[in-house]
Backbone as ProteinMPNN parsed JSONL, in Angstrom:
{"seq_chain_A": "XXXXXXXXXXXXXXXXXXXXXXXXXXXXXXXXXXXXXXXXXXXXXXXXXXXXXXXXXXXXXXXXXXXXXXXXXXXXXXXXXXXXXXXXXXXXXXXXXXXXXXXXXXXXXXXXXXXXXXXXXXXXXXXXXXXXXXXXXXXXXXXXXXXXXXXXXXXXXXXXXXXXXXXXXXXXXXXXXX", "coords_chain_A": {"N_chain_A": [[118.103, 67.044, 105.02], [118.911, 69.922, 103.315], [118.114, 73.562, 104.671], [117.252, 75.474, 102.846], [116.92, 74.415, 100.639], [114.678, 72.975, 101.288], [112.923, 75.157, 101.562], [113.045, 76.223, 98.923], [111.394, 74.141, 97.805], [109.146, 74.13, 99.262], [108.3, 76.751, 98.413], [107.699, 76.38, 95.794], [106.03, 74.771, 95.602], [103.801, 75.399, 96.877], [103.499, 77.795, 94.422], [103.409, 76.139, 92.445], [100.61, 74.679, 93.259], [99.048, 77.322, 93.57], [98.651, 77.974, 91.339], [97.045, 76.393, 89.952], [94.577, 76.089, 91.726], [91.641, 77.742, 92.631], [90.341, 80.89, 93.418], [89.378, 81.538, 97.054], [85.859, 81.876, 97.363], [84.114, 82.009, 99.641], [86.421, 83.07, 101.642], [86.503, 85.295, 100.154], [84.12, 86.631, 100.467], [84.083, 87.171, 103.388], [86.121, 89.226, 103.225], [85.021, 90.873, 101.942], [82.927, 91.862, 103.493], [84.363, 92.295, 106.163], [85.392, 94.898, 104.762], [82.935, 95.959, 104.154], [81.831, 96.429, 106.598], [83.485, 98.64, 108.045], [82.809, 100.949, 106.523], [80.405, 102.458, 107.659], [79.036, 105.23, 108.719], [78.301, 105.242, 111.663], [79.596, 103.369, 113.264], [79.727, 101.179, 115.157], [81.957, 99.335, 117.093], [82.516, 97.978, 118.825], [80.827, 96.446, 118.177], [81.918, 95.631, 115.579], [84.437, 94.719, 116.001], [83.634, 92.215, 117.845], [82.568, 90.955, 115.466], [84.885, 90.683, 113.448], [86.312, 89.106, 115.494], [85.146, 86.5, 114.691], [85.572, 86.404, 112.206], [88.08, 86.37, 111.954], [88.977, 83.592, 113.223], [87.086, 82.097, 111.203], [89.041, 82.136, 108.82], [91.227, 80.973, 110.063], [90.213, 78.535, 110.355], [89.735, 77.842, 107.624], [92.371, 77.846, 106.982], [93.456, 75.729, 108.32], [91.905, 73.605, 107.008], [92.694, 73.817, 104.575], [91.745, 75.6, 102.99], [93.226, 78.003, 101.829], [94.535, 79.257, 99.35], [95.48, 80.611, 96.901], [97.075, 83.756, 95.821], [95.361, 85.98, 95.929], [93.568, 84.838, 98.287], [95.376, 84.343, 100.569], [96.002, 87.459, 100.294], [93.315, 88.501, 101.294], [93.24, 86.899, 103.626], [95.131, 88.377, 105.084], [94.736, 90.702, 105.022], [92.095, 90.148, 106.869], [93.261, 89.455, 109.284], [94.845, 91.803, 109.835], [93.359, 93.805, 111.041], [93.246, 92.705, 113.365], [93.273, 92.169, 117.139], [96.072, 91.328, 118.409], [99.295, 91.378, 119.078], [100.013, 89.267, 117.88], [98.038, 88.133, 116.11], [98.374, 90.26, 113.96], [100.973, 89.561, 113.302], [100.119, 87.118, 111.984], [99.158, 88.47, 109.863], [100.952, 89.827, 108.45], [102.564, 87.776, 108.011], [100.671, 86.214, 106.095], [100.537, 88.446, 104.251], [102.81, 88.684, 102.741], [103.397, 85.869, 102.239], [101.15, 85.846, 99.94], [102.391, 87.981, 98.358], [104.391, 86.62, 97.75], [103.429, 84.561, 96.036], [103.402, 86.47, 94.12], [100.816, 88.049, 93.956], [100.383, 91.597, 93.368], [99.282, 93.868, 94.815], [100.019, 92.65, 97.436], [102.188, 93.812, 98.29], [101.833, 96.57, 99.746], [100.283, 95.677, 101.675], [101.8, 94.044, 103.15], [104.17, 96.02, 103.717], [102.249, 97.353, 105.256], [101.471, 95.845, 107.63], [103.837, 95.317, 108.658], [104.717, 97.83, 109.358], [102.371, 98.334, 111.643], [103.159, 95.998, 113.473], [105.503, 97.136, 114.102], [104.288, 99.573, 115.55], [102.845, 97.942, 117.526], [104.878, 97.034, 119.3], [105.869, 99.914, 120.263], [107.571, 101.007, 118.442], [109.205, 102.967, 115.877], [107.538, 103.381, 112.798], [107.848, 102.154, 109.924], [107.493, 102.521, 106.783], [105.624, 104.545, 106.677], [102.622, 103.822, 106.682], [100.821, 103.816, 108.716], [98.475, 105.366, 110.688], [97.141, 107.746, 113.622], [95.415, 109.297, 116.44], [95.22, 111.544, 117.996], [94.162, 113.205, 121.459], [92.796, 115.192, 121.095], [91.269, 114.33, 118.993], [92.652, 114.515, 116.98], [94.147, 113.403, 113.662], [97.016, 112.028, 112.539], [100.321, 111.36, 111.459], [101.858, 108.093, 112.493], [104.97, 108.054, 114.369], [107.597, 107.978, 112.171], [110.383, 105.922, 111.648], [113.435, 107.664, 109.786], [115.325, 106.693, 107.997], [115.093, 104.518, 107.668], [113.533, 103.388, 105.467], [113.526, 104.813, 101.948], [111.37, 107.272, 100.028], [111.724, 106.418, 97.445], [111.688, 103.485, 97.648], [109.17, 103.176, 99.215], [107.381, 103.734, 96.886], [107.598, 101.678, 95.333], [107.015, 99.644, 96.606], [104.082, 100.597, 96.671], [103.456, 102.002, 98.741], [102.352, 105.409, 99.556], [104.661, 108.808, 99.608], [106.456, 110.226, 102.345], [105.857, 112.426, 102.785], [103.116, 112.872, 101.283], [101.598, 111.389, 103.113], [101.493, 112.706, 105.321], [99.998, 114.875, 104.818], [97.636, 113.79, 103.897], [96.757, 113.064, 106.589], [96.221, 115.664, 107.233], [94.217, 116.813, 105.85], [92.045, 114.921, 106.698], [91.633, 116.373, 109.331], [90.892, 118.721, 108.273], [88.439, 118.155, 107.259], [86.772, 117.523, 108.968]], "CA_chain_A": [[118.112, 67.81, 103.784], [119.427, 71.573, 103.677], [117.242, 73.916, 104.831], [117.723, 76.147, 101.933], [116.628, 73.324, 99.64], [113.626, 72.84, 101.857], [112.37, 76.087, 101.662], [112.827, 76.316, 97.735], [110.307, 72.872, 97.277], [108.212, 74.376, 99.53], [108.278, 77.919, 97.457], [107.566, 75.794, 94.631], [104.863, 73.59, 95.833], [102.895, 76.608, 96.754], [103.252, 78.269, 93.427], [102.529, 75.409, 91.004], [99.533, 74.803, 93.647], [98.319, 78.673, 93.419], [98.664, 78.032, 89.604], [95.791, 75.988, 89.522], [93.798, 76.479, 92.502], [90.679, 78.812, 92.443], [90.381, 81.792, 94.516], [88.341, 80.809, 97.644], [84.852, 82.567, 97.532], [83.907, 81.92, 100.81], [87.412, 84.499, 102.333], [86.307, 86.412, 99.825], [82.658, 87.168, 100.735], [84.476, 87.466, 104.436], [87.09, 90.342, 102.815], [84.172, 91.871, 101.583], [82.032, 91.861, 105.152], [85.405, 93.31, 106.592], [85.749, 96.316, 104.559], [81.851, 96.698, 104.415], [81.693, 97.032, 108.369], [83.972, 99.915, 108.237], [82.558, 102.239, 105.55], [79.466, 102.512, 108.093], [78.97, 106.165, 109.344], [77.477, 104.835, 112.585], [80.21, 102.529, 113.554], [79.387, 100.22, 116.354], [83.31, 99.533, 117.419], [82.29, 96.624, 119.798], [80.475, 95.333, 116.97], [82.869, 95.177, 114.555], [85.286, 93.836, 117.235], [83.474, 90.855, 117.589], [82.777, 90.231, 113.786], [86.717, 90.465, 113.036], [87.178, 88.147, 115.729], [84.648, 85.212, 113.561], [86.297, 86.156, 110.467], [89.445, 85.482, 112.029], [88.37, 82.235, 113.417], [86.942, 81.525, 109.832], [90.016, 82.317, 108.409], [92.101, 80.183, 110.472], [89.364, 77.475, 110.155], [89.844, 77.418, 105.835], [93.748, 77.226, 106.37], [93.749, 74.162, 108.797], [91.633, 72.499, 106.056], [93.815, 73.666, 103.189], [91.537, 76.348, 101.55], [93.751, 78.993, 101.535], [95.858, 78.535, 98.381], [96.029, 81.954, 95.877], [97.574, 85.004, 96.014], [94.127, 86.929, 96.692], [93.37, 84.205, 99.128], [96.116, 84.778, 101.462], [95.441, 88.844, 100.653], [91.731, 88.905, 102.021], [93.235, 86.437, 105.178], [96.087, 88.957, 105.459], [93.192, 91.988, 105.113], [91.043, 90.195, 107.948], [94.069, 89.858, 110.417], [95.219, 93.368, 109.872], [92.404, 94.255, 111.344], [93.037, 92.185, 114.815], [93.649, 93.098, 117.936], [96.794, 91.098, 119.318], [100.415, 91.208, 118.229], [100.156, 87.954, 116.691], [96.752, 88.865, 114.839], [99.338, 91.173, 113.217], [102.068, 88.927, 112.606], [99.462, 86.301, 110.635], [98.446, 89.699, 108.952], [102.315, 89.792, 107.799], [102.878, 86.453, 106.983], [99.874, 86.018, 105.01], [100.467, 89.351, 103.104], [104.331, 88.291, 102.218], [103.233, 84.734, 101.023], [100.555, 86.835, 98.943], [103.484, 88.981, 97.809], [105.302, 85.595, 96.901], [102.544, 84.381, 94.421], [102.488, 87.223, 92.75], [99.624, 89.072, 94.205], [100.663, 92.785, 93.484], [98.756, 94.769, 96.019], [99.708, 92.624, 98.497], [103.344, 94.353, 98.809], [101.62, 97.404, 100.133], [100.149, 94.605, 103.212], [102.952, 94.073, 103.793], [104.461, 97.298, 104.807], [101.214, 98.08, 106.317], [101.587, 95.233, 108.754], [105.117, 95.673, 109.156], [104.461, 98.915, 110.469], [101.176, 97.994, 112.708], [103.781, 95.532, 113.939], [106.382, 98.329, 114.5], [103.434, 100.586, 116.731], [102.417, 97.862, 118.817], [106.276, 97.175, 119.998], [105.92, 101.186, 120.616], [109.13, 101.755, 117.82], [108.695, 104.207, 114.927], [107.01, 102.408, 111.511], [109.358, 102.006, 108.323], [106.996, 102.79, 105.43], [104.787, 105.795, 106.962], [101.475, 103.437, 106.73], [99.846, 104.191, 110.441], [97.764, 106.672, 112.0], [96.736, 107.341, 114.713], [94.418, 109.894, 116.699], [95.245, 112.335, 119.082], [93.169, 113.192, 122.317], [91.629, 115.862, 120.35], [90.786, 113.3, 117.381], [93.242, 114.993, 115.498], [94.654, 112.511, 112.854], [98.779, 112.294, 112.218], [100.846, 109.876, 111.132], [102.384, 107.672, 113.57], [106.292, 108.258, 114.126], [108.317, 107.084, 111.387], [111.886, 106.053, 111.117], [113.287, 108.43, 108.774], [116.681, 106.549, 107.382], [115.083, 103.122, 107.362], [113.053, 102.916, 103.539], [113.514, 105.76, 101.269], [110.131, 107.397, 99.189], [111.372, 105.408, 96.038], [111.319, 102.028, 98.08], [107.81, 103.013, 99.518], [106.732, 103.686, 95.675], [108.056, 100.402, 94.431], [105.152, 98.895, 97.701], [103.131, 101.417, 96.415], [103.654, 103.09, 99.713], [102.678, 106.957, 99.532], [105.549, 109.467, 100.023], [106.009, 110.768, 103.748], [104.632, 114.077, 102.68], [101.493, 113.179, 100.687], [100.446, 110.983, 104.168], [100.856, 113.811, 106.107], [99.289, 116.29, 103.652], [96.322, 113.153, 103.815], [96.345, 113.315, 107.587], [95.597, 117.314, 107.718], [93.051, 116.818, 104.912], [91.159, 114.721, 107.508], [91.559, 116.548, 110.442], [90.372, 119.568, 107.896], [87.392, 117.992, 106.534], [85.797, 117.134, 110.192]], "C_chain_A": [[118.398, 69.283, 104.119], [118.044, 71.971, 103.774], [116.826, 74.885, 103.675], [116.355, 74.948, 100.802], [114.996, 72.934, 99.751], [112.55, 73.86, 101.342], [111.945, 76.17, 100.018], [111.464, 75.316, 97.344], [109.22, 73.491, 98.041], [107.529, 75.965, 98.63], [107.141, 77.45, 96.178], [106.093, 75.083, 94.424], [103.694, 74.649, 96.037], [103.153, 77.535, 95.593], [103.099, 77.471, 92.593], [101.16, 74.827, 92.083], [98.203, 76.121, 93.41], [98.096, 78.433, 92.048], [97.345, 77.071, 89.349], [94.851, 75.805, 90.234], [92.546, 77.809, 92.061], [90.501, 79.173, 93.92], [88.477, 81.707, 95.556], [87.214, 81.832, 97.865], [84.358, 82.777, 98.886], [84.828, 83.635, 101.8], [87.219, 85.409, 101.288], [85.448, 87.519, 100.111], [83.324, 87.455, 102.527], [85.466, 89.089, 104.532], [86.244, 91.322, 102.963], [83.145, 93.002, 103.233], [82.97, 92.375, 106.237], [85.435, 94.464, 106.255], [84.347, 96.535, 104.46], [81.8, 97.308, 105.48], [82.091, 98.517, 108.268], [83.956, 100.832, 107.062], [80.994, 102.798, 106.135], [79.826, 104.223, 108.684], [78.796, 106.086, 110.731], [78.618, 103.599, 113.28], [79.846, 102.01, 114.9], [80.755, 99.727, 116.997], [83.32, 97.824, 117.592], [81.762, 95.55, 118.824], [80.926, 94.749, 115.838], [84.335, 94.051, 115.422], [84.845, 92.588, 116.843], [83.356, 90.309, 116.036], [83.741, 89.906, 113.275], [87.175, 89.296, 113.836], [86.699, 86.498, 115.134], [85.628, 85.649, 112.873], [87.382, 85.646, 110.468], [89.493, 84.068, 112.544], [87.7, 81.286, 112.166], [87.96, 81.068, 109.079], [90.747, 81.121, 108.642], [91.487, 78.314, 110.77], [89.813, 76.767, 108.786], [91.487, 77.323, 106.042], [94.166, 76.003, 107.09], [93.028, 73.207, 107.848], [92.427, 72.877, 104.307], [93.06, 74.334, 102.269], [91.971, 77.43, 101.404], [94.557, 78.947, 100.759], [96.126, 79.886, 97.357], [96.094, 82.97, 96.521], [96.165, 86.131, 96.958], [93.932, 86.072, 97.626], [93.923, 84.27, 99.856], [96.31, 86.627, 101.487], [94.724, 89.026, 101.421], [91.943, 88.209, 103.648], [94.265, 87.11, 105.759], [95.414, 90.693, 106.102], [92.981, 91.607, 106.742], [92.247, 90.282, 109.051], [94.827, 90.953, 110.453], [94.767, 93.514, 110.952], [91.879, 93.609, 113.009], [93.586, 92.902, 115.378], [94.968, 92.528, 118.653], [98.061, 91.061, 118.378], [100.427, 89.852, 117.101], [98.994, 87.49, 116.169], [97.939, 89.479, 113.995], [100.354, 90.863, 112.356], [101.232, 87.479, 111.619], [99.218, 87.116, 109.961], [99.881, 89.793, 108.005], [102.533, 88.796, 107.058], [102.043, 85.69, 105.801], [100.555, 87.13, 103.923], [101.868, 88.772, 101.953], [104.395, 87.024, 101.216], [102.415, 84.978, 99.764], [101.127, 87.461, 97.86], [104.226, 87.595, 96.687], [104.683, 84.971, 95.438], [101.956, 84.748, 93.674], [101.35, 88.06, 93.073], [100.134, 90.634, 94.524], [100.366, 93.832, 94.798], [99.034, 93.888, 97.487], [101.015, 92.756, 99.021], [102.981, 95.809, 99.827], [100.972, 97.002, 101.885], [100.592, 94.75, 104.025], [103.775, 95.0, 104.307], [103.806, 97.689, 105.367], [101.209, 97.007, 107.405], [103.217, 94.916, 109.25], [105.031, 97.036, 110.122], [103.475, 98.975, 111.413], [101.897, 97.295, 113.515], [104.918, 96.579, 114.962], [105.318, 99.031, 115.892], [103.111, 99.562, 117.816], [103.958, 97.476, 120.002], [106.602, 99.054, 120.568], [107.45, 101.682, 119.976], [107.921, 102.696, 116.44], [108.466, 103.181, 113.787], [108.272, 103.453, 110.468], [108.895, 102.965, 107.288], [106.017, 104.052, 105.665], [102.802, 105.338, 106.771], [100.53, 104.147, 107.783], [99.602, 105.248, 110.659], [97.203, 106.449, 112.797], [95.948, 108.8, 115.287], [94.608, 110.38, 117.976], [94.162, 112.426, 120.447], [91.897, 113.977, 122.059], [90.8, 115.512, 118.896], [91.408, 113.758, 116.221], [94.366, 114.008, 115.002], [95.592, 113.235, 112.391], [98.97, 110.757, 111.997], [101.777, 109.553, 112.444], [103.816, 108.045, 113.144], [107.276, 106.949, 113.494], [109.819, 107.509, 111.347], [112.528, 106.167, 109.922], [114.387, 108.161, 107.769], [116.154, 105.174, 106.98], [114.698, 102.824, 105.623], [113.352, 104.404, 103.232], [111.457, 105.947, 100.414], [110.357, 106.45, 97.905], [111.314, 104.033, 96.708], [110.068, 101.782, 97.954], [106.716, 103.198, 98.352], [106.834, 102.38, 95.036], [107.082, 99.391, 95.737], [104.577, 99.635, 97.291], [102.147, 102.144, 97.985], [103.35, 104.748, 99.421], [103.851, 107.455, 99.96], [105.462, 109.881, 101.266], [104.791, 111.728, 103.505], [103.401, 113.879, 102.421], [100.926, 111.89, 102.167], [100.375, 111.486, 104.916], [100.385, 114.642, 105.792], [97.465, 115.218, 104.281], [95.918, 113.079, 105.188], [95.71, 114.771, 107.754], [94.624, 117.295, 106.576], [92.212, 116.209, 106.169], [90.778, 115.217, 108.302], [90.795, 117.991, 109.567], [88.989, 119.299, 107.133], [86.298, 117.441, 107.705], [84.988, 118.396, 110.833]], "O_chain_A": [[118.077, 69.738, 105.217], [117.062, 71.364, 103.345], [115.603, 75.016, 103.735], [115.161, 75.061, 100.526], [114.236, 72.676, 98.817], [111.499, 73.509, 100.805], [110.751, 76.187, 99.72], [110.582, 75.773, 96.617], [108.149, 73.409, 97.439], [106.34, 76.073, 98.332], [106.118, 78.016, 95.794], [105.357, 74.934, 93.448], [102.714, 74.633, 95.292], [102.851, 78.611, 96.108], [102.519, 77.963, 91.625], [100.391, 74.333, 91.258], [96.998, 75.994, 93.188], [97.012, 78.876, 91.667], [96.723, 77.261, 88.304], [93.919, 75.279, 89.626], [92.767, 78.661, 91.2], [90.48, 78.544, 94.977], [87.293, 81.757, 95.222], [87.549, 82.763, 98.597], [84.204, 83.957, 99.201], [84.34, 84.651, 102.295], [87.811, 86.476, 101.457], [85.659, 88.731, 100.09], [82.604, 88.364, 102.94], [85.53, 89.849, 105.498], [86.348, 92.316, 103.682], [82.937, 94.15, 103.627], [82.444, 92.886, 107.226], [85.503, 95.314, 107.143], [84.225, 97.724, 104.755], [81.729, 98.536, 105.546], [81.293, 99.448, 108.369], [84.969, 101.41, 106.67], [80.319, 103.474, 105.359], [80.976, 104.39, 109.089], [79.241, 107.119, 111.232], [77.968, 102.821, 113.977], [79.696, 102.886, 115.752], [80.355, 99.749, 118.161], [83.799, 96.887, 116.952], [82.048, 94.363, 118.669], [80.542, 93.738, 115.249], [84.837, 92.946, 115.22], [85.298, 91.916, 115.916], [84.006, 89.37, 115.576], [83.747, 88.884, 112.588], [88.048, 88.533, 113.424], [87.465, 85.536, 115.085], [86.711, 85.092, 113.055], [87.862, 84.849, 109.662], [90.361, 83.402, 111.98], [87.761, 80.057, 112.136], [88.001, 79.914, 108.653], [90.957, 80.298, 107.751], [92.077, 77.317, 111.187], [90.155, 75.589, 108.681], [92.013, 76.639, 105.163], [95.062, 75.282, 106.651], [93.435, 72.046, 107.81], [92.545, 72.209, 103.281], [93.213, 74.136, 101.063], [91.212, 78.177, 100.787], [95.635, 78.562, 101.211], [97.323, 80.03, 97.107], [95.458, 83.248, 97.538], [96.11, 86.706, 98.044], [94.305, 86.803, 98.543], [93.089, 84.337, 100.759], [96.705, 87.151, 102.529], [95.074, 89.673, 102.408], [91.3, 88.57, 104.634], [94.57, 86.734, 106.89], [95.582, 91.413, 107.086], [93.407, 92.288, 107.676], [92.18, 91.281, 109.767], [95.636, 90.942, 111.38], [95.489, 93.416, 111.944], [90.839, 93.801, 113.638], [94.218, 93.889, 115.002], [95.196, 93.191, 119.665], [97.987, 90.789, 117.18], [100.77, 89.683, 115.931], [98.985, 86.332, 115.75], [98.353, 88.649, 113.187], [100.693, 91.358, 111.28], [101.817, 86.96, 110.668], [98.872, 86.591, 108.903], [99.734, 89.826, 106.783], [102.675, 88.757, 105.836], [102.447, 84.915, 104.934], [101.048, 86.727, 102.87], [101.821, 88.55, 100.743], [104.944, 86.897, 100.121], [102.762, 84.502, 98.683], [100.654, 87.548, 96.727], [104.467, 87.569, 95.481], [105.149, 84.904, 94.301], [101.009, 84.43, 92.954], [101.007, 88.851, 92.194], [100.3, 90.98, 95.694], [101.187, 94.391, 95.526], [98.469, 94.235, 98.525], [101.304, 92.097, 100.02], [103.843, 96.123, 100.647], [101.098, 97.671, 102.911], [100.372, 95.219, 105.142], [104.155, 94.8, 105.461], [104.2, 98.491, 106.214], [100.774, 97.553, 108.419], [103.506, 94.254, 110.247], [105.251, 97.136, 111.329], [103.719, 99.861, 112.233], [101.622, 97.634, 114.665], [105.017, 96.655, 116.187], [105.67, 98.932, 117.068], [103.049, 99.985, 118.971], [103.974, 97.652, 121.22], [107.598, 99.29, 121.252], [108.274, 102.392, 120.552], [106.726, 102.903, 116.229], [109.154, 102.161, 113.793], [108.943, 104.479, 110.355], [109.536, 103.945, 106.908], [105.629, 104.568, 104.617], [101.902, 106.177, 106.736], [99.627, 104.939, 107.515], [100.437, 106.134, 110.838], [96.683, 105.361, 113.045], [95.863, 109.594, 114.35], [94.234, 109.77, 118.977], [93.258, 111.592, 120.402], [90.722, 113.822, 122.39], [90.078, 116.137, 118.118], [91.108, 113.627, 115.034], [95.353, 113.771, 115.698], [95.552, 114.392, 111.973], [98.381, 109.688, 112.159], [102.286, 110.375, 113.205], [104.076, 108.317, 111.972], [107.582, 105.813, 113.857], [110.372, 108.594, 111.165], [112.464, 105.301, 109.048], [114.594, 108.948, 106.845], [116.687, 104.628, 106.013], [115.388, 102.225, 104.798], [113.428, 105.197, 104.17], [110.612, 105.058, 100.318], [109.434, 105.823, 97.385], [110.646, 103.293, 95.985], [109.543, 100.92, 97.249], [105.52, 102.966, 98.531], [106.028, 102.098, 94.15], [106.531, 98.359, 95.354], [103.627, 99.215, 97.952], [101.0, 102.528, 98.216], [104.34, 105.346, 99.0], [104.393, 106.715, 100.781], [104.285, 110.008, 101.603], [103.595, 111.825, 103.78], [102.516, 114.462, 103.048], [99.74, 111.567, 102.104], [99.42, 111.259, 105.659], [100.244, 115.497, 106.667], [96.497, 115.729, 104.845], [94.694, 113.016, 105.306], [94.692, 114.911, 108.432], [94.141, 118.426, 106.607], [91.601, 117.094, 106.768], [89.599, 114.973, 108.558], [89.946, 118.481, 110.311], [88.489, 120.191, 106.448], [85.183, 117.011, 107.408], [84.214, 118.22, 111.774]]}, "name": "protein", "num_of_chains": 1, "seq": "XXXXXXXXXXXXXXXXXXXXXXXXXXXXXXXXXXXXXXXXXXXXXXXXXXXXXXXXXXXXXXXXXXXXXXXXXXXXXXXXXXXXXXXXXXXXXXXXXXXXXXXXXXXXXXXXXXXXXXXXXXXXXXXXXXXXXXXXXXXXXXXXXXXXXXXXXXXXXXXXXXXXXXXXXXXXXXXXXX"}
């Protein structure tokens, strides 16, 4: 069968599935226990380390049994592998966000350039969309080096990408509010 043809039934099969699936509580209460960790003043590093690497082991637990099926559901498992540490932590962080993107889950076009470009830094090239920072020796926060012909600011508005400027305006806000 074409591959083309393939791809469409499978398109398909996962959006009249998302269409009546319910969003899995479980990766949600895991989303949540992700972005709690890191709003801690007191960060423990090591400790969050290991917690990201359960969640991602959770994660990849609920999609070998088939409960990863809506848009937010492949968000929050696109969220937790952001948030790994190996190139291909990064690239499930992509491919979740994109299938996310496919059924419709709005916010999760912005994912997606943010793990496009996390992708971009750990190959050591310049990021697309101006997502990444990163942290000098003196802890002073910049944006990582972005390639400056690849997306335009109206692309990175239509991901709901910030403009170059206002994420380097938001980097020297940080480095001015420490």
């Amino acid at each position: 069968m074409n591959t083309v043809i393939l791809v469409i039934i499978a398109a398909l099969t996962l959006t009249a599935n998302s269409a009546v699936a319910q969003d899995n509580v479980e990766l949600q209460q895991m989303f949540d226990a992700d972005q709690e960790a890191r709003r801690s003043q007191d960060l423990d590093w090591d400790e969050v380390s290991r917690q990201d690497a359960e969640r991602r082991e959770a994660v990849l637990s609920l999609l070998a049994e088939g409960e990863i099926k809506t848009g937010l559901d492949y968000f929050n498992a696109a969220l937790i592998f952001q948030h790994g540490e190996t190139v291909d932590d990064i690239r499930l962080a992509h491919s979740f966000a994109t299938i996310s993107a496919t059924l419709g889950y709005s916010r999760a076009t912005w994912l997606k350039a943010a793990s496009w470009d996390r992708l971009m830094m750990y190959f050591e090239q310049p990021q697309w969309y101006g997502t990444q920072f990163t942290v000098d020796d003196s802890g002073d926060w910049y944006l990582y080096d972005v390639e400056p012909d690849v997306v335009t600011d109206e692309q990175r508005a239509e991901w709901s990408v910030p403009a170059l400027e206002e994420s380097r305006a938001r980097a020297e806000a940080r480095n001015e509010s420490r």
